[in-house]
VEXPAMI-786128 format. One record per residue (C-alpha): residue in one letter; x, y, z. Coordinates in steps of 0.001 Angstrom, whole numbers, plus 500000, padded with zeros to 6 digits. Each point is the difference from the previous one (the first is absolute). Last residue first. Layout:
BEGIN
AXYZ
...
//
This chain:
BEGIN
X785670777105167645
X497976499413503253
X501221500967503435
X501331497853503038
X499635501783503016
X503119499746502554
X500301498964503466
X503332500467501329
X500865496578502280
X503400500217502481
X502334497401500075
X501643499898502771
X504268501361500142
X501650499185503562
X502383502589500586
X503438499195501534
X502294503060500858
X499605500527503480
X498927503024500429
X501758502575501699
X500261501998496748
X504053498818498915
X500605497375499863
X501853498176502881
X503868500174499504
X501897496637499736
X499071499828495636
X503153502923499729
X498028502705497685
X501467500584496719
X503035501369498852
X501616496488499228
X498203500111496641
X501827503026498764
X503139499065501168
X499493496592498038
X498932502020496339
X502564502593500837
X503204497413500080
X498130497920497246
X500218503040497521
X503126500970501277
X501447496693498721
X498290500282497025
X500837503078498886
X503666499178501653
X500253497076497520
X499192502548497464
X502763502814500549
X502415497064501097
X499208498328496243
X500480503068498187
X503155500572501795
X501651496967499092
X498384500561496582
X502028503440499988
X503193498781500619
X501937500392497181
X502479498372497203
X496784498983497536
X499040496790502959
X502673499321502061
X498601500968503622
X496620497957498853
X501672497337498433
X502883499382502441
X496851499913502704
X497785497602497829
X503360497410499669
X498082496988500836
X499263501129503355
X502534503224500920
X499767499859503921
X501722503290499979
X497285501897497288
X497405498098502607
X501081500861502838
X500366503886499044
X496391499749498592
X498963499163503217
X501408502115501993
X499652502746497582
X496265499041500356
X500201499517503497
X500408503938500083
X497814500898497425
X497455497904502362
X500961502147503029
X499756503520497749
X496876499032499305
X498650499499503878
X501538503274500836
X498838501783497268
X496247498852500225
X500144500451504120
X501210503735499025
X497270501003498100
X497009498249502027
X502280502102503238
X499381503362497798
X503578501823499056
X500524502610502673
X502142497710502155
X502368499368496990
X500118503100499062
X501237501028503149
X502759497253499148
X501225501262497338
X500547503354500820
X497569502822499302
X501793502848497481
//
């Protein structure tokens, strides 16, 4: 059987940037959540730990915080994969185009 990490390696980088990034927001998730079941405003974290004699909205509400969270935490990695604006772009050109107006002659024809 592989080990864990050669799997790792193998799994696609598109892959593994996904997991990473989601496991980051789970992770400020449970911090999160773990603030605010200590913080206790207005009794919401006796509630949620109380509620029926279990736990499970405590964990319902980490397993969607960290949606969220991970959501966000993709979302902003995603959009600081682009380009840094100090590089030229790319073509050797310079990147400004002037855009004239240019007339297309065209017959008019009777309905």
């Amino acid at each position: 059987m592989r080990s864990l990490a050669r799997a790792w390696r193998d799994t696609p980088k598109l892959v593994r940037f996904f997991l990473c990034h989601a496991a980051v927001g789970f992770g400020l998730a449970a911090v999160f959540v773990g603030g605010f079941l200590l913080a206790d405003p207005h009794g919401a974290g006796s509630v949620l730990l109380g509620a029926a004699g279990h736990w499970w909205p405590a964990l319902v509400l980490w397993f969607f915080v960290g949606l969220t969270f991970g959501s966000v935490q993709i979302g902003a990695a995603t959009m600081l994969l682009g380009e840094r604006p100090d590089r030229p772009p790319r073509g050797g050109g310079t990147g400004v185009t002037d855009l004239v107006p240019v007339p297309i002659p065209v017959r008019a024809r009777r309905r």
